[in-house]
N, C-alpha and C positions, 0 to 999 in steps of 0.2 A: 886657688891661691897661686899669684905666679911666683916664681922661684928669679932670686938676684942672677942677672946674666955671669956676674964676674964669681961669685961664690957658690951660688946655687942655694944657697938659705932661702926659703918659702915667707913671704908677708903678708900677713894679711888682713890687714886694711891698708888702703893708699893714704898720701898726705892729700891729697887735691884728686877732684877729679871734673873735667869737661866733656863738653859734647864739640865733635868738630863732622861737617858737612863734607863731604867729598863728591866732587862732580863723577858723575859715570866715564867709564872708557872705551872706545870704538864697541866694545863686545856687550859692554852691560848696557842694561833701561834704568832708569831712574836715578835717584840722587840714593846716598848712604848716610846715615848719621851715624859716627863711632863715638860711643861715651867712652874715652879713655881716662885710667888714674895713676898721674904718677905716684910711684913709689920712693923710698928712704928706705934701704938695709939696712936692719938693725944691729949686722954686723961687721960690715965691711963700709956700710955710709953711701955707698953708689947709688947714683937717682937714676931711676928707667920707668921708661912709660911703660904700659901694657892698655889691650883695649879689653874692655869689659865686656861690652855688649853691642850690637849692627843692627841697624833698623833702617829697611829699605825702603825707599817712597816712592812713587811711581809719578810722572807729571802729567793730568789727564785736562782736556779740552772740560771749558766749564759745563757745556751742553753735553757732553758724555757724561761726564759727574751728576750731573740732576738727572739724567735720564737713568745713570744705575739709582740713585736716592728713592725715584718712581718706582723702578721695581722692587726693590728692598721694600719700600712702605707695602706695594700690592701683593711681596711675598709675604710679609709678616701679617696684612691683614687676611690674608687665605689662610696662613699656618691657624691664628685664632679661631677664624672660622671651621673650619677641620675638627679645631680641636673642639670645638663647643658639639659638633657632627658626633665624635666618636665618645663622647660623654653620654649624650641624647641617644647613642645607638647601646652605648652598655645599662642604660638604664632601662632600655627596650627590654634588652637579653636576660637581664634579670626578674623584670616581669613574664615575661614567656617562661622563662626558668620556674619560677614559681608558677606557672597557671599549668603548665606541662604536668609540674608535680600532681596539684592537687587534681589532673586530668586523670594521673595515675592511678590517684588515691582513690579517685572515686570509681576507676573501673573497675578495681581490684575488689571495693566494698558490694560493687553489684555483682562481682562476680560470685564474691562469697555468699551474700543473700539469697543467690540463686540456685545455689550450694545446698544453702540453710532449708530451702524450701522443699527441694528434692527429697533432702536426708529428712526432713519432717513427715512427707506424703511417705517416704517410705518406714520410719517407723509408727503410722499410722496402719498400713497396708501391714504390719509384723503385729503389731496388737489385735487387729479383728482374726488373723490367722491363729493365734495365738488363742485367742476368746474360743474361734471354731476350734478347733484343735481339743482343748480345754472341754468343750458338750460334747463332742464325740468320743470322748475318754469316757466321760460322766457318766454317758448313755453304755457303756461297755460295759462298765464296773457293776 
């Protein structure tokens, strides 16, 4: 909100407001567009402009203009492309992800089977020990 120059009271909305053009100066490029809006103090009455807002334009050869319009379409259709890339690549990562797992899953279960088979033979090998063990008692008693 700008503030009345002669009073310093804050307004805030303008009565009017336009856009004015301003040519560059030895130092700048391009042209400026200032949207300024006069104001009306609500307490003192004094009208003063203020700028609201600057927007800078640049004045470009029309063949340089379509020539960047070219790359801008060839960058945005790469970015798509890319993007469709990095879709197709996470949906890779997630079947690998899963087939990883159940890679895991299943060496884990042949581990264990392999486990299971051992701890089998061997309380098989504790039962006929057992059985002998058991007739040469028999035979003592």
């Amino acid at each position: 909100m700008p503030n009345c120059p002669k009073c310093g009271n804050k307004e805030p909305t303008p009565v009017r407001t336009f856009s004015v053009i301003v040519e560059p100066t030895q130092n700048e490029r391009g042209m400026v567009e200032r949207k300024v809006g006069m104001y009306t103090c609500s307490k003192c009455g004094t009208k003063f402009p203020t700028v609201i807002s600057r927007q800078r334009y640049l004045i470009v050869a029309e063949e340089q203009l379509k020539s960047l319009q070219r790359e801008l379409s060839d960058v945005k259709k790469s970015s798509y492309e890319m993007q469709a890339r990095i879709k197709s690549m996470e949906e890779d990562q997630q079947k690998l992800q899963a087939t990883l797992e159940r890679t895991a899953k299943d060496a884990e279960i042949k581990q264990l089977e392999s486990r299971l088979t051992e701890l089998q033979s061997y309380v098989e090998h504790l039962r006929k020990e057992k059985g002998e063990l058991e007739q040469r008692a028999s035979r003592l008693r």
